[in-house]
N, C-alpha and C positions, 0 to 999 in steps of 0.2 A: 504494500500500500504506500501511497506518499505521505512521509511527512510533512508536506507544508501544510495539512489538516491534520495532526495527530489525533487520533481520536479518542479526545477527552471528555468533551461536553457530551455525547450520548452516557457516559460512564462515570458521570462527576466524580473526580479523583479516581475514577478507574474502578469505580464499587459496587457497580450494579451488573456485571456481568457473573448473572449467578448459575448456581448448579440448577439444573431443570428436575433436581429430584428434590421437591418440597420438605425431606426431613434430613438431606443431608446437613443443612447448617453452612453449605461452604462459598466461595468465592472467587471466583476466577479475578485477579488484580492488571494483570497482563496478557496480549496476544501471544499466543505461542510461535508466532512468527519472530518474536524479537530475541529468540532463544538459540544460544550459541555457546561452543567452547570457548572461555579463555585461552591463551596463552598458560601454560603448565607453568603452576609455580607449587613451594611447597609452606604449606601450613606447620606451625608449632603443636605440638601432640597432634596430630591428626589422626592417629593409633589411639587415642584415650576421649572417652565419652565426654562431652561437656556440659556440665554442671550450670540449668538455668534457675533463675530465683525472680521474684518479684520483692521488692525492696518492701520491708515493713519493717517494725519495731517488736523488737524479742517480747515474748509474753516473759511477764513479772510471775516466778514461781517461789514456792514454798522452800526453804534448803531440807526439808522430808525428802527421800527417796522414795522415786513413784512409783505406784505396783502398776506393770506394763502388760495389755490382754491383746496378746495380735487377734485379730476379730476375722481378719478375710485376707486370701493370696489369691491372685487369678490373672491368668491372659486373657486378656482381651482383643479378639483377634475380632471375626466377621461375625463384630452382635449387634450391627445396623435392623432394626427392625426385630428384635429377639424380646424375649424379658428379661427384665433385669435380673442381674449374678443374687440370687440372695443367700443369706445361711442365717441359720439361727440366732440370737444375742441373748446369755442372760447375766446379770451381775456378777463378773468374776468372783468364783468361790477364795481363789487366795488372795483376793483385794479388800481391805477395811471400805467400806462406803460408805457407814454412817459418822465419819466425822473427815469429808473432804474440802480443803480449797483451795483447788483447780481443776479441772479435766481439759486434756488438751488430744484434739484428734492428730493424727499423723500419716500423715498420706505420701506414699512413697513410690515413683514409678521410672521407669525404664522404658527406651524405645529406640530402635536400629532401622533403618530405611528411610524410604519415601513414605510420608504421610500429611494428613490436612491436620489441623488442628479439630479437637473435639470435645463438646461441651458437653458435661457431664452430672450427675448428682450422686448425695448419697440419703437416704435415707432411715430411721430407724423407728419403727412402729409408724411410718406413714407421715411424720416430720420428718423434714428436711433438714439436713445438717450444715453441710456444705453444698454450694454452687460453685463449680471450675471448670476451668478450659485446660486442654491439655496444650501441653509445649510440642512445638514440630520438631519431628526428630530429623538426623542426618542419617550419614551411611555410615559414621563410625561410632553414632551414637549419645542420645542424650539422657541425662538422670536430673530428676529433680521430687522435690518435696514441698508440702504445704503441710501449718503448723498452725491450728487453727484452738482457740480457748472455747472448748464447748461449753464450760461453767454451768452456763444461762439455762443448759438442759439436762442440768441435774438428776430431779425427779423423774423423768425420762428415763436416764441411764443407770439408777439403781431401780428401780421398779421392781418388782420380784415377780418377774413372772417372763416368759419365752415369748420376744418380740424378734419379731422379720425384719432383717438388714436388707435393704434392696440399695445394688449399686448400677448405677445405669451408665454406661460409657457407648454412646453407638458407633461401631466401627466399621473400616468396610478395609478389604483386605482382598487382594489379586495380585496380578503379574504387573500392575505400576506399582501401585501403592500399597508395599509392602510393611509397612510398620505394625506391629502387636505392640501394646501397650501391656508390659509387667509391672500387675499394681499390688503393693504392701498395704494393709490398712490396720493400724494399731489405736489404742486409747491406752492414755497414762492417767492416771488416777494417784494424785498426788494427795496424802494425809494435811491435815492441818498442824499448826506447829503448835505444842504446848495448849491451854485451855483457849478455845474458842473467846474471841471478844464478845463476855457475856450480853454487851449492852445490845451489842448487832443483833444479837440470836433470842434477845428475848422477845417469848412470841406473844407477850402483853402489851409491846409497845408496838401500834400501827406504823411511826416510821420507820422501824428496821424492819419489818413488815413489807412496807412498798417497794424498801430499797434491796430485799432478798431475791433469789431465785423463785419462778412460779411451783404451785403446788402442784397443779396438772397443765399438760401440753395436750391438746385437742390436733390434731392433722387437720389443713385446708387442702386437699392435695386427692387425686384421683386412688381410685381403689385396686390395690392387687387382688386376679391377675392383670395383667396387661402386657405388649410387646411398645415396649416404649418406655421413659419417663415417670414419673408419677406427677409430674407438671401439668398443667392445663396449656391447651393452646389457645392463643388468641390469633384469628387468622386474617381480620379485618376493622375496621373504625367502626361497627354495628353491632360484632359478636360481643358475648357478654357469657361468661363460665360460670358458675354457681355450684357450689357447696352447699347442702345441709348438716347442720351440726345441729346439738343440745347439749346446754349446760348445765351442772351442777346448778341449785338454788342456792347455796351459800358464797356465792361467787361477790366479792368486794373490789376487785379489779382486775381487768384484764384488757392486754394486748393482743396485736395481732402482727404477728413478723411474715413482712412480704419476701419472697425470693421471685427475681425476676431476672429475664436474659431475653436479649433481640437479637433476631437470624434473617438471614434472606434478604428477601426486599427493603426487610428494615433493619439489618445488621449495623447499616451506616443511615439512621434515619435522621443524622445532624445535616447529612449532606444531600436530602432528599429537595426535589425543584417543587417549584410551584406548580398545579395541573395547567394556567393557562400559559406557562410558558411552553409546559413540554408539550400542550396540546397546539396552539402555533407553530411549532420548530416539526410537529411528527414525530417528536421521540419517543418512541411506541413503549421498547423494553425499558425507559429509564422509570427507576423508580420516583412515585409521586406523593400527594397531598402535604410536600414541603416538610420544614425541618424539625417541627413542633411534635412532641409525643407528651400524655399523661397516664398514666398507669391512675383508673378511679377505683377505690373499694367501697362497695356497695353491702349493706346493712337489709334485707327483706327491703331490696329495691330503693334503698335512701342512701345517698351520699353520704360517709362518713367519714372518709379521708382521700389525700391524693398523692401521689409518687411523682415527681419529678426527676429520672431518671442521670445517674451516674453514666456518662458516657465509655463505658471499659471498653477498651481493642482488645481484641484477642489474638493470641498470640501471630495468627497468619495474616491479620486484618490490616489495611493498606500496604502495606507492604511486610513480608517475613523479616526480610533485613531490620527494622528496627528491633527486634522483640528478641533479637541473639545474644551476648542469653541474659540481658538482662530485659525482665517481660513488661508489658505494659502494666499500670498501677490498677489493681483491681482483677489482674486475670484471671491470678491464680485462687483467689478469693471474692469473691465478686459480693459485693453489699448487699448486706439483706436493711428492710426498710422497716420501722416500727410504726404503727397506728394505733393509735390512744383509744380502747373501747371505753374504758370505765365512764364515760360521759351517757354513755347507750345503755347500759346493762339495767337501767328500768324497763326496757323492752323485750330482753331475753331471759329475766329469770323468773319465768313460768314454768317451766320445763318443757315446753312444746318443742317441737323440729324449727327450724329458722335458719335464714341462708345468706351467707356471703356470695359477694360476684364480682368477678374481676372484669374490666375492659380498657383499650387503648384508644384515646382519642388519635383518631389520623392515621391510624395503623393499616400496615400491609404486611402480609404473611411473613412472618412466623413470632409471638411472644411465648416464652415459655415462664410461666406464672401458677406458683402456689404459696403456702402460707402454715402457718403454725400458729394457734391461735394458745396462748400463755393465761392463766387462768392464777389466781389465787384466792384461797378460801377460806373462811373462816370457823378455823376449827373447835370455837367456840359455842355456837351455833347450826341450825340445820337449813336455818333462812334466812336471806338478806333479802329488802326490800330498794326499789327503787325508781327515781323518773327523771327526765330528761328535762331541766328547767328551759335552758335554749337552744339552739341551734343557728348558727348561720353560716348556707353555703353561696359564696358570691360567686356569680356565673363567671364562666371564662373573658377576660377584657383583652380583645386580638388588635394588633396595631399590623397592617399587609402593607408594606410598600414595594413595587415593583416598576424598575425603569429599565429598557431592554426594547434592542433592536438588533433581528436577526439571533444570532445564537451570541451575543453579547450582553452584559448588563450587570445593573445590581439589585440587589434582594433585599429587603429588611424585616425581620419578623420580632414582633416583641409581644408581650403574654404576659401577664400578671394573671393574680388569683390569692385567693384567703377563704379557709375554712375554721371555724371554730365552732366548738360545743361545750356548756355544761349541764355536767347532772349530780344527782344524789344519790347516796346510798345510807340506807340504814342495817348498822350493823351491832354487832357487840361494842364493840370498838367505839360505838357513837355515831352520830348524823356525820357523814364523809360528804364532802362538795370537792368534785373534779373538774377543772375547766382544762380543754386542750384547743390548741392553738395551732394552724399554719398557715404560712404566707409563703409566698412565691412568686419572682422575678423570673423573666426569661428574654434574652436576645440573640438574635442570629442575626449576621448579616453574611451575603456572599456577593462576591466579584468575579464576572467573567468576564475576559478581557484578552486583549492581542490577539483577535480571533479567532476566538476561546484558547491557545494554547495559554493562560495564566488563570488559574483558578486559586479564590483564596477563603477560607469559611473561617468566620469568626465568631464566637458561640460563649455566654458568660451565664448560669442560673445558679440565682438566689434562693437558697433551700432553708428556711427557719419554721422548727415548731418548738414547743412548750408544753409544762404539763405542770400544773400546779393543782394538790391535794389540799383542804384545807381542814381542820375539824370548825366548833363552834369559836371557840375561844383561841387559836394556836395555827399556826401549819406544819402541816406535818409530812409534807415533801412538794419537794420541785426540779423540776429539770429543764433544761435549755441547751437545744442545737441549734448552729447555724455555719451550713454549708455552700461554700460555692464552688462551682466546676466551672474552670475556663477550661477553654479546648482550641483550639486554633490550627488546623488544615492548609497547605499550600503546593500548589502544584505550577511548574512554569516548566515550558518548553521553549530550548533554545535554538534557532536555526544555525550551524557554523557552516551550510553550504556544502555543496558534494553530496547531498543525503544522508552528513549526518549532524548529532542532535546531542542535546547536556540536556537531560530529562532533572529536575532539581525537587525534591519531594521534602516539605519540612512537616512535623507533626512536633505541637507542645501540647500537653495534657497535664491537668492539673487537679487535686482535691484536699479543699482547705476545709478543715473543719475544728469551730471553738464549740467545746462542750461545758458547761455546769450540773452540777446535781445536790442536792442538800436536803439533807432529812433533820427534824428536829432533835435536837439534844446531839447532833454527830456533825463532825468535821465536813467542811465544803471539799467538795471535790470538783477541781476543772483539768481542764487540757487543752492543747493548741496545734493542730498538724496542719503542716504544711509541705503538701508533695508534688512536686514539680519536675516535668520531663520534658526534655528537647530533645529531639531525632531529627538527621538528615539523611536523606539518602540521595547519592550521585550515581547517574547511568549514563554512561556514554553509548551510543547506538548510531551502527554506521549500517547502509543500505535494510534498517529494519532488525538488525543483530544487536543483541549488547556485548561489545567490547570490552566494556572496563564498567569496573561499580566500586563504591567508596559508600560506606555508610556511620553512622555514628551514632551513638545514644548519650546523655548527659542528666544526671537525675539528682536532685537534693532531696533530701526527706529531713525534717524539724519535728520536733515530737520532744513538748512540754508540758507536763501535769505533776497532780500531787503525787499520782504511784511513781515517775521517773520521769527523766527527763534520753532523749535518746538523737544522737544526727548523725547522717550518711550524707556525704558528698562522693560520689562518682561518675564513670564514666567510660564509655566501651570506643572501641572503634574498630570496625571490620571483625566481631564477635570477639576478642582481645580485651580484655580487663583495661586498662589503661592507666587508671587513676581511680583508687577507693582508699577514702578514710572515715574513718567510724570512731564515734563519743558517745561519752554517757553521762558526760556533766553538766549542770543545768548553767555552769558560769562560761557555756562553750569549747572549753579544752576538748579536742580532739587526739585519737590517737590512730597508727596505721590501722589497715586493712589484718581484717579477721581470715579474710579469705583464701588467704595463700596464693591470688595471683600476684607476680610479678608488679611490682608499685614503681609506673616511672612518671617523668614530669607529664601534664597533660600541652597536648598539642593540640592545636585547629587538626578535623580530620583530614583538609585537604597538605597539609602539612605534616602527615606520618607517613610511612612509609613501612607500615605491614605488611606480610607477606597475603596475599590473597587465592585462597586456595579453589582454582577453576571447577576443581572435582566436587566441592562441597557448594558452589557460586550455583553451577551449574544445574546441582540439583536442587535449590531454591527455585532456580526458575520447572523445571521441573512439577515441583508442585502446585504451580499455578497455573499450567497450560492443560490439563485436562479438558 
């Protein structure tokens, strides 16, 4: 094809040329025309598998010695479309469980070949644990791990009684795409140290009460059997998934923790057009209804909170090269969302059936969405009472600007929105008054330009909610989030003449969040993170071939609270470690790399001079050209 039209603008950033099979998840990035040997050069261990991570802050443990229950081993080879691997779970017989604080899951896996990146779950009695994507392996091999605080699902995990582990990985496996994923799956179960902080654990007092783990965890989440998930899908702007549950009547508070992940058409829905431009231009396969997405949860059909979704790349998503091996923020653990029921539970403790329901405003195939609905009770009692004093859900307020001629122009989308509610409960404990609160910013803007070869997406949301418990005379907890995701997208193609081209790819991705929380009679607790990534990636391509490629990652992570204080500064170039230091002092002192790679000065990446291994280049592009 000729480059003096690279074709960008039908595939904004190159993202919508998708798999035609609706449940693979995947994404073709690149024509498989532009796919070429390098020149033979040779790689540093290219014989040793490489070790990818996503940058986070160590979970704060116990100095106890954990008692460690490997739960599950299995390949995962061709279980695209299977059910899910399960085995049994019941409380480790040689683990103490009634005086724990921590449980941390451990997820361990391997993989050799060609393969796509895959989004997977784990679940245990029909909650969901973890949400992750897998890392794309090589030909000499990749190993990584995710280390995840399950705390929160305690009563879950000692229960006494034989609950179903379902782990869903869908793979597909032939004579290209060769990779089996070898998964480890363990729980440590760490003792508490010495006597339990009586004050926290006394269960007379409603704020260590709020501020504890739930009594019972309920599943929002589809029913085994199944060949799939236990996710819900969302497949359109109109579908709308539902759950029936029922709760206990002594219930005094309860959440509902969303797990959510977007594929296909809406893998990249920050970079999605407006319909009347793509319907002007003919863009028939580009994905549409623009860059806007809401995840609503729905109460027996009523609004009662909203998701504003975390933008995570996965690990193969705009391009593989960035994500080697240090992966995008959120891959390997993808956020789950909390919504505040206690405002509601005058409407469900009757004991009747009652249903949650998920849906995406503006969506296009594929959301995969379930939940966990967290409950606690009043052991005191058989009944709690209660109603809903207010509610207010303000409708969505859309700002559309669009200026554009021919396949050029710019976009502006902005979105605000607020939901609040309070209610009451009557309990042992006393009249309880809950108010929950959220508010929501949203902007996106896009640029296309030099006829269409310069595409640029600039994307900033304001995520705040609140939750304030009160009794008659006191308070007696509160909490406060406030998150923003900037994201920033750019793509420019250079003409250098003869047919060939500097393809220039940037990606910054970012997730800041300050937290509070305070129960009466106990110490405030806050935190402050601040994680920040910069990717480029350079392609040289002569007559349609890439030639040469040069890529880099650069990532800070800040992580300030009452448990620690924690900072990474690093930095990759051409999967090479380059520059990693790591602290744990709250007055900034840094010290080197935990890592064991090689620590040299950082350099602009068009300024190293890494070896670039064609064999491993090669088969990046590989996994794109299907």
């Amino acid at each position: 094809m000729a480059f003096s039209r690279f074709p960008l603008l039908q595939s904004v950033f190159l993202l919508q040329l998708l798999s035609t099979d609706a449940n693979l998840h995947k994404t073709k990035l690149l024509p498989p025309t532009l796919f070429s040997p390098l020149s033979a050069t040779t790689r540093l261990n290219e014989t040793q598998p490489t070790r990818y991570f996503e940058v986070t802050k160590p979970i704060r443990l116990p100095k106890t010695k954990p008692c460690s229950y490997p739960i599950l081993s299995h390949d995962f080879g061709y279980t695209y479309g299977q059910p899910p691997v399960l085995t049994n779970y019941n409380p480790p017989s040689h683990c103490t469980t009634h005086r724990l604080s921590k449980i941390v899951l451990d997820f361990e896996a391997t993989c050799k070949g060609t393969q796509f990146d895959r989004i997977f779950g784990i679940w245990l009695g029909g909650v969901e644990l973890l949400r992750s994507c897998t890392a794309e392996p090589t030909r000499t091999g990749i190993v990584w791990s995710v280390e995840k605080d399950i705390t929160r699902y305690h009563s879950l995990l000692v229960k006494n009684q034989t609950q179903p582990l379902a782990v869903y990985l869908g793979n597909i496996v032939d004579s290209t795409y060769t990779g089996v994923y070898h998964v480890n799956i363990t729980i440590h179960f760490y003792p508490a140290e010495g006597n339990l902080n009586d004050r926290k654990h006394d269960l007379d007092s409603l704020a260590s009460r709020f501020d504890s783990n739930a009594d019972l965890i309920l599943p929002i989440s589809r029913n085994l059997p199944l060949n799939d998930g236990l996710w819900f899908e969302i497949k359109n702007s109109v579908d709308t998934q539902e759950m029936e549950f029922r709760t206990p009547k002594n219930v005094y508070r309860a959440v509902l923790e969303v797990y959510l992940s977007f594929h296909e058409r809406d893998e990249f829905w920050y970079a999605n057009l407006p319909n009347e431009f793509i319907s002007m231009n003919h863009l028939n396969r580009t994905p549409e209804n623009g860059p806007f997405r809401e995840v609503v949860v729905s109460l027996d059909g009523e609004v009662v909170g909203a998701i504003w979704p975390f933008s995570v790349i996965y690990t193969g998503g705009i391009s593989p090269l960035f994500w080697a091996p240090i992966t995008g923020i959120g891959s390997f653990d993808l956020p789950s969302y909390d919504i505040e029921i206690t405002p509601f539970l005058g409407n469900i403790l009757d004991g009747e059936i009652h249903k949650f329901g998920f849906s995406v405003t503006n969506a296009l195939n594929v959301w995969l969405i379930d939940a966990n609905l967290h409950l606690w009770l009043d052991s005191r009692s058989t009944k709690t009472e209660g109603k809903v004093l207010k509610k207010n859900v303000m409708p969505l307020r859309v700002s559309l600007q669009a200026d554009f001629e021919g396949l050029d122009g710019t976009f502006l989308t902005n979105v605000s929105r607020s939901i609040s509610a309070t209610g009451q409960i009557r309990s042992s404990y006393g009249e309880i008054t809950t108010s929950w609160i959220q508010n929501f910013s949203y902007s996106n803007s896009m640029l296309i330009s030099k006829n269409e070869n310069l595409q640029i997406i600039d994307q900033m949301i304001h995520f705040h909610d609140s939750v304030c418990t009160k009794m008659p005379l006191s308070l007696a907890y509160s909490q406060s989030s406030h998150k923003v995701y900037p994201l920033r997208l750019s793509i420019d193609v250079l003409d250098k003449g003869n047919r060939s081209f500097l393809q220039l790819t940037n990606v910054t991705l970012g997730y800041y969040e300050e937290k509070s929380r305070s129960s009466a009679g106990f110490d405030f607790f806050f935190s402050s993170l601040k994680n920040l990534q910069n990717g480029q990636v350079v392609l040289t391509i002569v007559n349609n071939f890439i030639v040469d490629a040069r890529w880099s990652m650069q990532q800070v992570y800040k992580y300030h609270g009452s448990d620690l204080c924690y900072f990474r500064n690093l930095s990759s170039s051409n999967d090479i470690i380059a520059y990693d230091k790591v602290g744990n002092a709250c007055n900034g002192e840094r010290t080197e790399s935990r890592l064991g790679y090689e620590i040299r000065r950082w350099l602009p990446s068009t300024a190293r001079k890494d070896p670039l291994a064609s064999d491993e280049l090669k088969e990046k592009h590989e996994i794109l050209s299907y």
